[in-house]
VOBA-1610 file (N, C-alpha, C; in pm, whole numbers, padded with zeros to 5 digits, always signed):
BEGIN
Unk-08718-06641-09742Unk-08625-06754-09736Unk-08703-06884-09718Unk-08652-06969-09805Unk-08736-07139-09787Unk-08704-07146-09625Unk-08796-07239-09618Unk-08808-07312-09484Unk-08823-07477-09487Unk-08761-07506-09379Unk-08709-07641-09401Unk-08699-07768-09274Unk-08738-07885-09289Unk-08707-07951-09187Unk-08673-08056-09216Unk-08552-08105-09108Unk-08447-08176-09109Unk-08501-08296-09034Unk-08481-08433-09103Unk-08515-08531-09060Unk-08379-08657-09073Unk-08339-08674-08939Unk-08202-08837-08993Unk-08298-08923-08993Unk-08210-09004-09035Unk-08239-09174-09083Unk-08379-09161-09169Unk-08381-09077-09239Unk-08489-09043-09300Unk-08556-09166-09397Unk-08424-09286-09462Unk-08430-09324-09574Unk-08552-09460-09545Unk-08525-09481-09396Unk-08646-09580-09381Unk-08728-09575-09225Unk-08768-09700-09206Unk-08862-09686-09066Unk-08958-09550-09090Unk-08884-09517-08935Unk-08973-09446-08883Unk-08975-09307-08932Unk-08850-09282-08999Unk-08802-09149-09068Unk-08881-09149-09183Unk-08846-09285-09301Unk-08924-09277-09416Unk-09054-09252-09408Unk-09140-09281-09279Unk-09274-09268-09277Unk-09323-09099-09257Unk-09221-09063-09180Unk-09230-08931-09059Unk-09220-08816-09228Unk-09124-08884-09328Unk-09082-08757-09409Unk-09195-08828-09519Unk-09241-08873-09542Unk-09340-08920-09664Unk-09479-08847-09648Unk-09520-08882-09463Unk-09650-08824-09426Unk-09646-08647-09426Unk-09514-08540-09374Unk-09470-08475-09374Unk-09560-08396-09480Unk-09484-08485-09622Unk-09467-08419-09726Unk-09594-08457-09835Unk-09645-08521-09764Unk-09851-08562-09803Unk-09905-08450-09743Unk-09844-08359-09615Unk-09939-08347-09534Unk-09923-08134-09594Unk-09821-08138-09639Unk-09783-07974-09677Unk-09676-07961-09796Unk-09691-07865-09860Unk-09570-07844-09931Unk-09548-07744-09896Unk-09528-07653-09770Unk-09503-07509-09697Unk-09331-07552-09682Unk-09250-07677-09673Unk-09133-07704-09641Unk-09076-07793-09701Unk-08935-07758-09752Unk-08816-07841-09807Unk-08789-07966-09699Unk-08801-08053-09721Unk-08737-08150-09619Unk-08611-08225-09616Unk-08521-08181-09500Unk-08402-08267-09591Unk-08368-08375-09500Unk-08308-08488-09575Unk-08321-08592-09571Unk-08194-08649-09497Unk-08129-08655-09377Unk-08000-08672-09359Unk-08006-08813-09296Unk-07933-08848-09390Unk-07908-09039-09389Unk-07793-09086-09397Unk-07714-09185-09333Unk-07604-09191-09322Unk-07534-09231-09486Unk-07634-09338-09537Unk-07608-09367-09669Unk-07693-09278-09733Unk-07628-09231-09852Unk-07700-09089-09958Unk-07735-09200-10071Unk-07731-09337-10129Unk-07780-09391-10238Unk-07895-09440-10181Unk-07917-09512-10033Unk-08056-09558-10019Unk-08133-09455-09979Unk-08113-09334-09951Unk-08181-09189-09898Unk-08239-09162-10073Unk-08138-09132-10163Unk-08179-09109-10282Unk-08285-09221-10351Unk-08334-09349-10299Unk-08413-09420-10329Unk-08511-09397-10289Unk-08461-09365-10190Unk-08587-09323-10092Unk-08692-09229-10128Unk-08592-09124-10151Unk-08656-08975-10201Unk-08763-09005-10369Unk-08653-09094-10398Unk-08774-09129-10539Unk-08916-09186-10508Unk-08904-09302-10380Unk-09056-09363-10400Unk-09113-09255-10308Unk-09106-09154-10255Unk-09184-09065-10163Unk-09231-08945-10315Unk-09141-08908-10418Unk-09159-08815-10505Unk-09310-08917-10572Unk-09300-09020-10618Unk-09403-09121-10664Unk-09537-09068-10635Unk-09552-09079-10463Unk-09652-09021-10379Unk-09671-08866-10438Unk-09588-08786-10378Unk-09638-08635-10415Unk-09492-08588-10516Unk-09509-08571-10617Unk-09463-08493-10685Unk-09378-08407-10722Unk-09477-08279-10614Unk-09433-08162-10596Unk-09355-08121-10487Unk-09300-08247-10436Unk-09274-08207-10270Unk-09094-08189-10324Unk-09038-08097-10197Unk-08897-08046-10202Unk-08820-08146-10142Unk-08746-08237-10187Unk-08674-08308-10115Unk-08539-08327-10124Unk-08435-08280-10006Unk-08295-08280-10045Unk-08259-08404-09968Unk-08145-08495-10054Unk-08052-08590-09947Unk-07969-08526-09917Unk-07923-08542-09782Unk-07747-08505-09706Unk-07692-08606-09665Unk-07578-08643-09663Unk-07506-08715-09571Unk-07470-08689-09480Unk-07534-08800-09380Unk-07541-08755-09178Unk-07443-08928-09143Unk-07413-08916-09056Unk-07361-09021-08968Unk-07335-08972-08814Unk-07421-08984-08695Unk-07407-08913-08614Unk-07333-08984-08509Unk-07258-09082-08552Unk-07188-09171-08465Unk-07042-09086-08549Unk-07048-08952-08587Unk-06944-08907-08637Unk-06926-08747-08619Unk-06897-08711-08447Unk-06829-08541-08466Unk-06840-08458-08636Unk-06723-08477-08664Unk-06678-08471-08804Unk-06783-08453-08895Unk-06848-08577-08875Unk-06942-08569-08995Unk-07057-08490-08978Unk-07176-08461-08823Unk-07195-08395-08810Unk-07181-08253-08817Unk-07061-08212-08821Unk-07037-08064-08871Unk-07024-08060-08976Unk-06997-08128-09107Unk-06992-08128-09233Unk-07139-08122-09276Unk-07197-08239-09229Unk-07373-08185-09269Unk-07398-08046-09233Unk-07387-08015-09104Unk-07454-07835-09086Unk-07386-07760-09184Unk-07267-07807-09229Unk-07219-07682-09367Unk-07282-07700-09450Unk-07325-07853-09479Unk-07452-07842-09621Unk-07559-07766-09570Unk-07593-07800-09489Unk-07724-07724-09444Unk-07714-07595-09488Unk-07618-07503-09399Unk-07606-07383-09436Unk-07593-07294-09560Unk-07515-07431-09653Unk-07526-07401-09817Unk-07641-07371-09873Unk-07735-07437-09842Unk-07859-07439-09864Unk-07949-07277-09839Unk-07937-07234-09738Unk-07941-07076-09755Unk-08119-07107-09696Unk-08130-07175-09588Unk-08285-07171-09550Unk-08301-07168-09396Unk-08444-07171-09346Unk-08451-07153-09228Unk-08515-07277-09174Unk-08477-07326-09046Unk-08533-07451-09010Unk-08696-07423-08957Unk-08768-07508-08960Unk-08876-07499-08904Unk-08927-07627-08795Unk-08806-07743-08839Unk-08838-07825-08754Unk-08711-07907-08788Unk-08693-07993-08657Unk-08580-08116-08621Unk-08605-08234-08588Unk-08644-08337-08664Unk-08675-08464-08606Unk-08535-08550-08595Unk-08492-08608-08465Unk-08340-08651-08444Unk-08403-08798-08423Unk-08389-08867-08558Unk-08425-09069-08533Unk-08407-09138-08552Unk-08276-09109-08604Unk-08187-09207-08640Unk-08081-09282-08579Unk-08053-09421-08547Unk-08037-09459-08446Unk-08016-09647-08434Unk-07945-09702-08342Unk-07918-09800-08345Unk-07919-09880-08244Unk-07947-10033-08256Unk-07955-10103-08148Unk-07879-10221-08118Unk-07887-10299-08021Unk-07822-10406-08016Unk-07733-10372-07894Unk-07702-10511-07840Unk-07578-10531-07694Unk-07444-10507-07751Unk-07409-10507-07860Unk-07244-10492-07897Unk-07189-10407-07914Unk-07125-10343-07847Unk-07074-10171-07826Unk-06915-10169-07918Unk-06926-10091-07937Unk-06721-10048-07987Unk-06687-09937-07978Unk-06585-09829-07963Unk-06525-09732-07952Unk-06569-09649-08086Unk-06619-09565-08105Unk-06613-09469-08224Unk-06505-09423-08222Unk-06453-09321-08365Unk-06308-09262-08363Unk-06318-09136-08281Unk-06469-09122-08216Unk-06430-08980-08182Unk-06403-09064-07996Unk-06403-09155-07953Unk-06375-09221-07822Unk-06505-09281-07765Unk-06625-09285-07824Unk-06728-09275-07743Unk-06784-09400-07794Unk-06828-09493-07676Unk-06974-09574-07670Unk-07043-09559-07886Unk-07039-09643-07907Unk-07108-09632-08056Unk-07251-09551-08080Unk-07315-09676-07956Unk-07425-09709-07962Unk-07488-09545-07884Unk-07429-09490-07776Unk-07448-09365-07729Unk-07417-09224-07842Unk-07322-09249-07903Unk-07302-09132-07985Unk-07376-09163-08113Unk-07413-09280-08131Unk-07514-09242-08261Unk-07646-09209-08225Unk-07707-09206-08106Unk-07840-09235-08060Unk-07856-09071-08007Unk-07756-09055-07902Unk-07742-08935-07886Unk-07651-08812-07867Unk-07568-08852-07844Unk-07423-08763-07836Unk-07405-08692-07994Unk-07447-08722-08079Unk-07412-08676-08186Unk-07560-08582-08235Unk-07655-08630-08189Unk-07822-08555-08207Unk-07755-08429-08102Unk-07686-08475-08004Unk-07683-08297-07896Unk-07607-08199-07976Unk-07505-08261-08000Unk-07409-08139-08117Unk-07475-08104-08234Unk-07552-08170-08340Unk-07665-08157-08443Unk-07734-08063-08400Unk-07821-08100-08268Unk-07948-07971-08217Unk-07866-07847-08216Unk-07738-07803-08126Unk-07680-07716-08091Unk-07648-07621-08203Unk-07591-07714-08283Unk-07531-07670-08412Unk-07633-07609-08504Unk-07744-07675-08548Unk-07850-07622-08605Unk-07918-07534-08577Unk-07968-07497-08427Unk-08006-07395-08380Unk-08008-07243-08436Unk-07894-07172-08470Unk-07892-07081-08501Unk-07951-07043-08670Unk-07965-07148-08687Unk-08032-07156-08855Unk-08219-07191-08788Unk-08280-07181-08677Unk-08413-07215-08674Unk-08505-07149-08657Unk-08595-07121-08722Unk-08711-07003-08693Unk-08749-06990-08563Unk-08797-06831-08532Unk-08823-06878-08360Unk-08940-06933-08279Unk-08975-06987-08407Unk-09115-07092-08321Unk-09044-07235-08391Unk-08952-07295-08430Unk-08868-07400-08451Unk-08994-07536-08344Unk-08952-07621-08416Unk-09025-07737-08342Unk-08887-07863-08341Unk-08860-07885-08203Unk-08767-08016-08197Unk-08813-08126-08218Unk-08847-08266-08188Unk-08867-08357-08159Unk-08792-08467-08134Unk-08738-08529-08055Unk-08636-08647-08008Unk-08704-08769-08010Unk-08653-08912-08084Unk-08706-09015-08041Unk-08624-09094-07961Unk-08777-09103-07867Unk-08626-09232-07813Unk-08740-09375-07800Unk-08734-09395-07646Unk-08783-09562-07661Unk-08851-09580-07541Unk-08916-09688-07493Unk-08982-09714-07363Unk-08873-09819-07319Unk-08750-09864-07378Unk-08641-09897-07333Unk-08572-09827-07255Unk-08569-09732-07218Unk-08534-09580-07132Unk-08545-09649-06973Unk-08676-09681-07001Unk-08720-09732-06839Unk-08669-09876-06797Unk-08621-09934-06894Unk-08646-10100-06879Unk-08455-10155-06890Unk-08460-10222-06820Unk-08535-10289-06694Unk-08578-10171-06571Unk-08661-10245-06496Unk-08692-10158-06438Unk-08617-10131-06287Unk-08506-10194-06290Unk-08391-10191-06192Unk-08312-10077-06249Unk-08300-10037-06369Unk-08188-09937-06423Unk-08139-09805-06333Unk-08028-09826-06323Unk-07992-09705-06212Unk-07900-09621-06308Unk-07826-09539-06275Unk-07755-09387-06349Unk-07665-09418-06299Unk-07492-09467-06375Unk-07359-09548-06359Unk-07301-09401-06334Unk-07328-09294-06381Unk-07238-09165-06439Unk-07198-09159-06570Unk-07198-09059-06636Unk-07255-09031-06800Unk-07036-09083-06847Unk-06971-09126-06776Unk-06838-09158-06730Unk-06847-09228-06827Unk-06874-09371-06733Unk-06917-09514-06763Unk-06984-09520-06878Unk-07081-09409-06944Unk-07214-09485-07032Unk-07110-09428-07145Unk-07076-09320-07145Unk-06961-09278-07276Unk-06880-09340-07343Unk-06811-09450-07255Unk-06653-09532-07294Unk-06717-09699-07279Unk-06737-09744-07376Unk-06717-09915-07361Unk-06630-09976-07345Unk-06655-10085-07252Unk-06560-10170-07203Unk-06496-10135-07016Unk-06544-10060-06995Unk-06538-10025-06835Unk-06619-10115-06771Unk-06768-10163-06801Unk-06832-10233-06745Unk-06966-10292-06816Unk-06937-10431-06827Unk-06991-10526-06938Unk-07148-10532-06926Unk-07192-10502-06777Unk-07344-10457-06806Unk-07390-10334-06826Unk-07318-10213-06827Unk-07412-10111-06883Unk-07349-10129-07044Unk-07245-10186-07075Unk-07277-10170-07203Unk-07392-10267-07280Unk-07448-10369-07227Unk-07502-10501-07234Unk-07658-10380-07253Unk-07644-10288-07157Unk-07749-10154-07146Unk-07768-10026-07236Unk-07648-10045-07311Unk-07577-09920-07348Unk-07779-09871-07461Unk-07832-09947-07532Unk-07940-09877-07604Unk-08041-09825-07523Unk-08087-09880-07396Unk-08167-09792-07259Unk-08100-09662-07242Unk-07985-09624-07213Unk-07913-09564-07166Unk-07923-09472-07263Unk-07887-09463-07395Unk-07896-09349-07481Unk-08044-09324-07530Unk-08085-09381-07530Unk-08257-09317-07510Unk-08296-09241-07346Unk-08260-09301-07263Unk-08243-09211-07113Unk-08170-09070-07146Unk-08094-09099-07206Unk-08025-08956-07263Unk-08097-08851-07362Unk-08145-08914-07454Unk-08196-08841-07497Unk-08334-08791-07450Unk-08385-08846-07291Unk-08459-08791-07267Unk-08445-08714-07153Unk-08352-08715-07099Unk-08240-08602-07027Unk-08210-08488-07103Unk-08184-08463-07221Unk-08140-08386-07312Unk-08278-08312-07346Unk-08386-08359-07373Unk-08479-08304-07396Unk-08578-08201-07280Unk-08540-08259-07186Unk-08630-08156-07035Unk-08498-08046-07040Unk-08391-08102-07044Unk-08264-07987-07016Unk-08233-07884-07091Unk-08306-07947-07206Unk-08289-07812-07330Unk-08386-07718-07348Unk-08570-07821-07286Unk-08645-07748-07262Unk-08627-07623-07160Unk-08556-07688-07039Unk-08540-07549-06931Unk-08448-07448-07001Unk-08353-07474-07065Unk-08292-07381-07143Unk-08327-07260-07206Unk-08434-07324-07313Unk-08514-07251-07376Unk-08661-07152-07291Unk-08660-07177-07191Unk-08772-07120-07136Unk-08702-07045-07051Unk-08581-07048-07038Unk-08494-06945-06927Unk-08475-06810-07063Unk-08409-06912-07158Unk-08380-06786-07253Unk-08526-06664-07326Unk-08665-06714-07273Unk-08761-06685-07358Unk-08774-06753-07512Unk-08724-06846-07529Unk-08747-06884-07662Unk-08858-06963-07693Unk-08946-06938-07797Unk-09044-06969-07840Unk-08988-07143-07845Unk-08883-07184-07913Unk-08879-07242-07967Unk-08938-07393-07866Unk-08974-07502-07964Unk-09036-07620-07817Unk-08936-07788-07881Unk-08933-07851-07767Unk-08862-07953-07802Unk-08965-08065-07715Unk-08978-08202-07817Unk-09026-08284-07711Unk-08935-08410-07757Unk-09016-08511-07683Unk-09011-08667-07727Unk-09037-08730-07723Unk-09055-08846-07775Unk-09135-08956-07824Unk-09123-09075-07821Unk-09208-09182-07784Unk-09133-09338-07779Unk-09232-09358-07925Unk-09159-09430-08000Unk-09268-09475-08101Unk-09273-09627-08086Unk-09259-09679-07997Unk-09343-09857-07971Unk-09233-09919-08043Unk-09288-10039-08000Unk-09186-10176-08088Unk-09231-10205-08221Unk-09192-10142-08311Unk-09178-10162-08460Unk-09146-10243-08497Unk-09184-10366-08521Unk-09104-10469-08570Unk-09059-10480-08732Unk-09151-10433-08780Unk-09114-10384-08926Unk-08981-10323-08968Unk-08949-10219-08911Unk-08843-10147-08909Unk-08709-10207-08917Unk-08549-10156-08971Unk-08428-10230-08972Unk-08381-10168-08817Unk-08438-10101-08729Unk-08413-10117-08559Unk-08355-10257-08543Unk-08451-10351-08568Unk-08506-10490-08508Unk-08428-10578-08604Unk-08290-10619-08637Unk-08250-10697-08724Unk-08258-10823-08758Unk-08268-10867-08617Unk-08303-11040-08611Unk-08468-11007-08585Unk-08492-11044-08710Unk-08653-11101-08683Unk-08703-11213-08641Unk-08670-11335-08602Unk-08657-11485-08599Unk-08684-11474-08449Unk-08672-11327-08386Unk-08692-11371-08246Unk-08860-11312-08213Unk-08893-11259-08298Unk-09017-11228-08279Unk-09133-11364-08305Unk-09089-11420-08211Unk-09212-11555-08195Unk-09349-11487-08214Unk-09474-11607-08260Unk-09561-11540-08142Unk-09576-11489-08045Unk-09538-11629-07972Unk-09544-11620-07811Unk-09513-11467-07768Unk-09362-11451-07827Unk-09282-11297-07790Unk-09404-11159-07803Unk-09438-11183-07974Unk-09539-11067-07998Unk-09670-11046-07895Unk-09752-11133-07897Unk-09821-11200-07780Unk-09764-11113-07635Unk-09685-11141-07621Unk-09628-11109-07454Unk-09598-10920-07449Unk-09558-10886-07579Unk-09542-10779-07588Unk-09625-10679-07663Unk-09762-10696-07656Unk-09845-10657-07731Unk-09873-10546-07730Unk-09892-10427-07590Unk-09955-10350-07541Unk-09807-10300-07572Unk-09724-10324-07620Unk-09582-10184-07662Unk-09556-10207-07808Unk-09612-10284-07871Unk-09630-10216-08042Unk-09688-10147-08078Unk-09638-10076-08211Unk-09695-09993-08269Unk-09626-09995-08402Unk-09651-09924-08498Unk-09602-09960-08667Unk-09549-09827-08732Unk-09483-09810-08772Unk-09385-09709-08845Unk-09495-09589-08920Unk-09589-09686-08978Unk-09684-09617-09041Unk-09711-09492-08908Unk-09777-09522-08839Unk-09893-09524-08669Unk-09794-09382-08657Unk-09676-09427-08591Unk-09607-09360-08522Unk-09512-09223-08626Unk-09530-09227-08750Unk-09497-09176-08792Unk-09589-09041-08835Unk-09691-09071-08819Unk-09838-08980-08790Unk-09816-08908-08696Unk-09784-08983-08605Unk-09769-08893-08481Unk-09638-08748-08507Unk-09567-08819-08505Unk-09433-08693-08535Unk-09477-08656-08643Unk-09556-08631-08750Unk-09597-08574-08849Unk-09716-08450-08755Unk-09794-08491-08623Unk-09855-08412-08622Unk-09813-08320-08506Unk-09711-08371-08475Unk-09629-08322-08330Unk-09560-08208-08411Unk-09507-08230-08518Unk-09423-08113-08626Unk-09538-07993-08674Unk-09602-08045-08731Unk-09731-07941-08786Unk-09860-07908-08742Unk-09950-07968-08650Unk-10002-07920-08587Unk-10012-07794-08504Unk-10115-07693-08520Unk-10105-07612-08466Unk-10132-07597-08338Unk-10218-07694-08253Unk-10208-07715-08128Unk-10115-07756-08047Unk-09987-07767-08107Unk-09885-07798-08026Unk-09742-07702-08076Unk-09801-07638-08061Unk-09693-07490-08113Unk-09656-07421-07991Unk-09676-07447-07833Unk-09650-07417-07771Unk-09645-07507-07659Unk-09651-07663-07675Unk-09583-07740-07621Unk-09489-07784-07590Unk-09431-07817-07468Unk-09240-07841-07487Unk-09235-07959-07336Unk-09113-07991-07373Unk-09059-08130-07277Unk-09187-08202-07232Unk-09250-08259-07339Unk-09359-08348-07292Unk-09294-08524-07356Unk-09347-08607-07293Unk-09272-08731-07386Unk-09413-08783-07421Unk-09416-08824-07520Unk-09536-08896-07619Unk-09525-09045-07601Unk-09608-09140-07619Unk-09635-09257-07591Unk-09718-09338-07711Unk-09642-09304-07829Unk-09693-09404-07964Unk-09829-09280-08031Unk-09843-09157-07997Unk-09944-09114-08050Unk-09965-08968-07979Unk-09992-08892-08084Unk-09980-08725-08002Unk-10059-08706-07908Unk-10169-08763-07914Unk-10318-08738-07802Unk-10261-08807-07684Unk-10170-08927-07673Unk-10137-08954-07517Unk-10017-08914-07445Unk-09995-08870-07423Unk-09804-08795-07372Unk-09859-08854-07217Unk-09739-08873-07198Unk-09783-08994-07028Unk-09623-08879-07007Unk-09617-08974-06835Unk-09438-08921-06779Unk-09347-09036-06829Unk-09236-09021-06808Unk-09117-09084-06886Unk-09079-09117-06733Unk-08986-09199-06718Unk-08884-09271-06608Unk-08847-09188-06495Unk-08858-09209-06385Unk-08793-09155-06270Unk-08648-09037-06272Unk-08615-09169-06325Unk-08429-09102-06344Unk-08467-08955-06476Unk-08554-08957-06578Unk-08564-08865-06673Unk-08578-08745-06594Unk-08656-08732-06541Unk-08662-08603-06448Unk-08558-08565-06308Unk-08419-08616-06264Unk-08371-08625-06192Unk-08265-08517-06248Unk-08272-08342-06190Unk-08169-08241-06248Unk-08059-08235-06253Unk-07999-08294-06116Unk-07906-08355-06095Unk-07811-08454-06236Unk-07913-08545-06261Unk-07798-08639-06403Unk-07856-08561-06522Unk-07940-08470-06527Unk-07965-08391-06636Unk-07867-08308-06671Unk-07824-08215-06553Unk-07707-08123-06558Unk-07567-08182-06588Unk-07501-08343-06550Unk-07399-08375-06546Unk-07368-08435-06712Unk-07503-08464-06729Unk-07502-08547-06875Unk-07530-08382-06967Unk-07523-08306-06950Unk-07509-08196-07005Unk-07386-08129-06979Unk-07326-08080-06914Unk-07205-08083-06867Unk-07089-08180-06940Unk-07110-08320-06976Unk-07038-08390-07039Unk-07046-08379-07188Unk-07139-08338-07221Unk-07175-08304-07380Unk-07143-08210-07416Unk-07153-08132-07368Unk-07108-07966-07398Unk-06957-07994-07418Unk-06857-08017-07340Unk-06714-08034-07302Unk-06674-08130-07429Unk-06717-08259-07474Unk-06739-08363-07550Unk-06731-08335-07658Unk-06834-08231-07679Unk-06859-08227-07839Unk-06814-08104-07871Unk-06684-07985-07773Unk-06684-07907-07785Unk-06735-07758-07844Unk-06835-07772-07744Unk-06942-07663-07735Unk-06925-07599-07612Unk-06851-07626-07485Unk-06849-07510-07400Unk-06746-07438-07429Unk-06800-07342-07322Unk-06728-07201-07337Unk-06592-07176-07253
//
């Protein structure tokens, strides 16, 4: 059976880089491409075919700020008739302006992560048992460095309280790095080979993350120097975090712009306590408990 790995927001940034280098780096895997838009994914897929050729590349349509739509992708998936070998979840959005999704939730939380937890869950049973996860999130997780844990209540529903939503893109990267130690203990309770990590890949300014470019002064770049990094850079990295064989038995480590440095992640990331509750709310949420 083909084998295959699943990459969102594939069509640019950090995805386009992550699935281009991918597919320079092996043709052992189909890669599929799940992008919310399927015409700029399909553009996509052409200037990466340019590069190599021979490489397997499917578009899907993903929108993970969408229940719904999420389970409609895993039926493509499953159409497909293959086995996963890897999950890169990086697709994702930023900005202070929150709104209600139709499924009730924080936008900016269910596209970042609430919708990657039901994706992982869901996919799972389609993944080889040495499967490789990878989560991105941000060094926004930590910052400010006052950020305290409201209850996964508050961070779910916008409009309860005008500064965590003002917070709401820290917050779902905090999540997704909650999600990642919690799934790791999971998997090591169950014996599963399988490993999950995650990753900050730096301030990209290149990238459509960053929409207003006009604010990237000097001065700004300058001040924030020592937390860039470039789509290219960082996309190496999750290229070698996926295929590398020295990390085939690595799990809940968080990376720091590059596979060779994995540092610790935020206070609150390791706190079991909001690990379990923000798991607890997802499960129930995205109806997955039992």
């Amino acid at each position: 059976m083909q084998k295959a790995i699943v990459i969102t927001g594939a069509n640019s940034g950090l995805g386009y880089e992550a699935t281009k280098q991918i597919a320079q780096t092996t043709n052992d895997y189909q890669i599929i491409m799940a992008c919310r838009n399927v015409e700029k994914a399909e553009a996509a897929r052409q200037r990466i075919v340019q590069f190599v050729p021979e490489v397997d590349l499917v578009c899907l349509p993903l929108d993970t700020a969408s229940l719904v739509k999420v389970r409609a992708f895993v039926d493509d998936v499953r159409r497909l008739d293959v086995q996963l070998a890897g999950l890169i979840c990086n697709a994702g959005v930023a900005g202070t302006t929150v709104y209600q999704t139709e499924d009730g939730f924080n936008n900016i939380l269910e596209t970042n992560y609430l919708g990657h937890f039901l994706l992982t869950h869901l996919l799972m049973p389609m993944m080889t048992p040495d499967a490789r996860i990878i989560n991105v999130s941000s060094d926004r997780h930590d910052a400010p460095k006052d950020l305290t844990w409201p209850g996964v209540e508050q961070l779910a529903t916008s409009g309860k309280d005008e500064l965590v939503d003002r917070r709401s893109y820290s917050y779902s990267k905090l999540c997704i790095i909650l999600f990642t130690y919690k799934l790791a203990q999971q998997l090591k309770v169950n014996h599963s080979r399988m490993t999950v990590n995650v990753v900050n890949p730096g301030l990209m300014i290149e990238t459509g993350l960053a929409k207003d470019k006009s604010r990237f002064t000097p001065e700004m770049l300058d001040h924030f120097k020592d937390l860039r990094a470039t789509a290219e850079a960082s996309g190496d990295m999750l290229t070698d975090l996926m295929l590398n064989a020295k990390f085939a038995n690595t799990s809940a480590k968080y990376y720091d712009r590059r596979s060779t440095n994995p540092i610790p992640s935020s206070k609150l990331s390791y706190q079991k306590d909001i690990q379990d509750e923000l798991w607890q709310f997802s499960m129930e949420n995205v109806g997955l408990a039992r």
